[in-house]
C-alpha positions in Angstrom: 4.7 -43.9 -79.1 6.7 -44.6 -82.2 9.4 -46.3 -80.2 6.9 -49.1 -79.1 4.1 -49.2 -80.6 3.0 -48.2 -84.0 5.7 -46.4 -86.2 3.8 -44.7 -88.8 3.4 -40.8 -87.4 0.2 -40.7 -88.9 -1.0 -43.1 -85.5 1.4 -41.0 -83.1 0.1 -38.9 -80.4 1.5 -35.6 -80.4 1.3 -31.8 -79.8 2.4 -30.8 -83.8 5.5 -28.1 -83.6 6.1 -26.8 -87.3 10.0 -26.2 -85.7 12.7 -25.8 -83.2 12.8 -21.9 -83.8 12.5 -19.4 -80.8 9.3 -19.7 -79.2 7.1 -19.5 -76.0 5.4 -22.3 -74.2 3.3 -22.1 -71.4 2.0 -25.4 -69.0 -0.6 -25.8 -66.6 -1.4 -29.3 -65.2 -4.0 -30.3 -62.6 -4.5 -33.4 -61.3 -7.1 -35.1 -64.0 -6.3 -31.9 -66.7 -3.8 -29.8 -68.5 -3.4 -26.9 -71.0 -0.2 -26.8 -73.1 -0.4 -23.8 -75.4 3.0 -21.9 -77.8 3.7 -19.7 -79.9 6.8 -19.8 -82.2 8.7 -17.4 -85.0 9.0 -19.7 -87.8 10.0 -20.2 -91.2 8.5 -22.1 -94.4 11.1 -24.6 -95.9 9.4 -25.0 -99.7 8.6 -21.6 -100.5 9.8 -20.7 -104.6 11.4 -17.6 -102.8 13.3 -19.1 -100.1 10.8 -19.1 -97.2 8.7 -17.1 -95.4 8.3 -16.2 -92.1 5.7 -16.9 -90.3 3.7 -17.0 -86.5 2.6 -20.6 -85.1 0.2 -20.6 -82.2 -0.9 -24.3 -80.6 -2.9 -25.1 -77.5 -3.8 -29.0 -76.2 -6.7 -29.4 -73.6 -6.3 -32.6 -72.2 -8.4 -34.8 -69.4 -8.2 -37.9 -68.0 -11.5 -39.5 -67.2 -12.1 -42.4 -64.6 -15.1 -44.6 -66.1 -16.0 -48.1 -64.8 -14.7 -50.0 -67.4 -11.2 -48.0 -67.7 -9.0 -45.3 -68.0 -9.1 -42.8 -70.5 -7.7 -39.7 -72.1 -8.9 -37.0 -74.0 -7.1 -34.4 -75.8 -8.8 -31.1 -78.3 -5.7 -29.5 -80.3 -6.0 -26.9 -82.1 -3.6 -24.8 -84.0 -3.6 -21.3 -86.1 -0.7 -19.4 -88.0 -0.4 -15.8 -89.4 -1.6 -14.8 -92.8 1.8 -15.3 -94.3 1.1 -18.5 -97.3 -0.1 -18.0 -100.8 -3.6 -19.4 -101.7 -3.3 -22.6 -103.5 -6.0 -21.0 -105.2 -5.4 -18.0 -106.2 -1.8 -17.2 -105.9 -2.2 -13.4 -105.7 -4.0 -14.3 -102.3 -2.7 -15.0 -98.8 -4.1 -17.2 -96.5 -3.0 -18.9 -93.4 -3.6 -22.2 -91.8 -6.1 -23.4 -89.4 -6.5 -26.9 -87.8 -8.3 -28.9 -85.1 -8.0 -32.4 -83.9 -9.3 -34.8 -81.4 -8.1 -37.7 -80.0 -9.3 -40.2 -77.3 -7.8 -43.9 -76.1 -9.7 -45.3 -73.6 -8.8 -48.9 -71.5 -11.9 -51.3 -71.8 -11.4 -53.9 -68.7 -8.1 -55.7 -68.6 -5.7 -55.8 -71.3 -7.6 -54.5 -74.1 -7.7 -50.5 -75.1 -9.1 -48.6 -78.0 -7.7 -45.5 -80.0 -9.8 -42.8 -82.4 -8.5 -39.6 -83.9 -9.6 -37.2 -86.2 -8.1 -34.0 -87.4 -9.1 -30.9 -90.0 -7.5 -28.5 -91.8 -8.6 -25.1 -94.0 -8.3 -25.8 -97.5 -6.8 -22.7 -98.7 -3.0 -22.6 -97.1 -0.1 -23.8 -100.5 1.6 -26.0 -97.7 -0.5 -29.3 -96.8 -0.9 -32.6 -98.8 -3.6 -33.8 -96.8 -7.2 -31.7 -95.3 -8.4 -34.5 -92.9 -7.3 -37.6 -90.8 -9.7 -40.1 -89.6 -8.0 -43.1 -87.4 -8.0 -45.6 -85.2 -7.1 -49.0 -83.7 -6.9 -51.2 -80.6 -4.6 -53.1 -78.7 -4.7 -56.2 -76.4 -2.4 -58.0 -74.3 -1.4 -61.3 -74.8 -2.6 -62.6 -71.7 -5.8 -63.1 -73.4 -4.4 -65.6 -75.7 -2.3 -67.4 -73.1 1.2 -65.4 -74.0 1.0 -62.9 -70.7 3.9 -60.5 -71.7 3.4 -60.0 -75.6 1.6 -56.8 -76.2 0.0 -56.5 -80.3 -2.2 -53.4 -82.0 -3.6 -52.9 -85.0 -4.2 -49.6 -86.6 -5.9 -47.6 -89.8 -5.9 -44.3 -90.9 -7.9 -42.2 -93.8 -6.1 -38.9 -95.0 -8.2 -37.2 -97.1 -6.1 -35.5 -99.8 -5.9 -31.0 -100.6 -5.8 -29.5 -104.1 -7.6 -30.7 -107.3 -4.7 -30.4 -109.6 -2.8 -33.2 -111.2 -0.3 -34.6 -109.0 -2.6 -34.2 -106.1 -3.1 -36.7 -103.4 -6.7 -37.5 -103.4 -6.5 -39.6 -100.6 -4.0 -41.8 -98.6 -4.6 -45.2 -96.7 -2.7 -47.0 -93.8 -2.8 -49.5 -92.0 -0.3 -50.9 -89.9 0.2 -54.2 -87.0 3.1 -54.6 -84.9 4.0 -57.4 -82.0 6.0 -56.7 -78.9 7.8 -59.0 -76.6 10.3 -57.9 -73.3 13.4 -60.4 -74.0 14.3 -59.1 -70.3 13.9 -56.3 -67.6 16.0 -53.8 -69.9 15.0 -54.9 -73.8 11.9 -56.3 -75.8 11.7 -57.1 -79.5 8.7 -55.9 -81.9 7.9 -56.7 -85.7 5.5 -54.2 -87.3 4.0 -54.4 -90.7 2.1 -51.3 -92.6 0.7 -50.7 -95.8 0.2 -47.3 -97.2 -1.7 -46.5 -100.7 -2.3 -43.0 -102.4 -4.5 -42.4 -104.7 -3.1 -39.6 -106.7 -5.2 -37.1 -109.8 -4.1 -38.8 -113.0 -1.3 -40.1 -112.3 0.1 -43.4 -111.3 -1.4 -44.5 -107.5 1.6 -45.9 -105.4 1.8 -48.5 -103.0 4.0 -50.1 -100.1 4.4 -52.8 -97.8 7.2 -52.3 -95.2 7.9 -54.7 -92.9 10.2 -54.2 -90.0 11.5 -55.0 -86.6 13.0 -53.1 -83.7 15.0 -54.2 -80.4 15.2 -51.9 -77.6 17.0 -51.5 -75.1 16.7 -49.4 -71.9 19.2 -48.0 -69.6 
């Protein structure tokens, strides 16, 4: 949850919509499981020729497992589009994208939870920067260190870079930390610091802290 926790999307969970074109979306929900799946009409937004249209289809299988030392939840995503994209390759070639993530966070006793995702991409579709994300993190409550309503994580996350041709990311690093504090029943206060690193093909590899704070407030 960006609002709360960590604010880099690279660490939020999320069902990935290209869009908010015209689409279909169908839900089923049980009581430990669920299928979300979609399929949307949509449009490229960098194309040299003004965009192309395109079909988007999603699913997420999701569980919730009861272990002894916790709860936990589970999610496979996968996603597919038409063949509608040039080949980065071989621009005479169409190709369109594939992808397939999963995630787990799982409690582990009282106050203290764990996070790992990974996701993979085809490496022939013109539109991604990255192929691959590997993450993960934890978070405790502060109860453990005698401060019973702070709430801290820390998180990192490997993108492996697409393409081979200068300019191109060959990989991206992140890692981020945020604190959270309630001020009362209706607010809380959080300050979050990340780090983020490319390594880009010969060229100049940029870096950045940013440090932040939030205050929330709920009606």
């Amino acid at each position: 949850d960006e609002i709360t926790q960590f604010m880099n999307e690279v660490f939020v969970t999320r069902f990935f919509l290209p869009s908010y074109d015209t689409g279909i979306a169908i839900q089923t929900k049980g009581e430990k499981w669920h299928v979300d799946m979609t399929w949307m009409r949509t449009q490229t937004d960098s194309n040299k020729n003004g965009g192309v249209d395109y079909d988007f289809f999603g699913i997420d299988l999701g569980y919730i497992a009861e272990l002894p030392f916790g709860e936990g939840h589970y999610h496979l995503v996968g996603l597919t589009t038409s063949n509608d994209f040039e080949d980065r390759n071989k621009a005479d070639r169409h190709a369109s994208i594939h992808g397939l993530s999963l995630s787990m966070d799982q409690t582990i006793g009282d106050g203290f939870a764990i996070f790992m995702r990974t996701g993979w991409s085809n490496e022939d579709a013109s539109e991604l920067v990255h192929d691959a994300l590997y993450s993960g993190g934890f978070q405790v409550d502060g109860h453990r260190f005698s401060v019973p309503k702070l709430v801290a994580g820390v998180g990192y996350a490997y993108l492996d870079g697409a393409g081979s041709q200068p300019g191109d990311i060959r990989h991206t690093r992140v890692f981020e930390t945020y604190a959270r504090y309630p001020l009362t029943q209706f607010s809380d206060i959080s300050a979050d610091v990340q780090w983020l690193s490319d390594e880009v093909r010969d060229a100049q590899n940029p870096q950045l802290w940013a440090i932040g704070a939030r205050l929330n407030l709920y009606f």
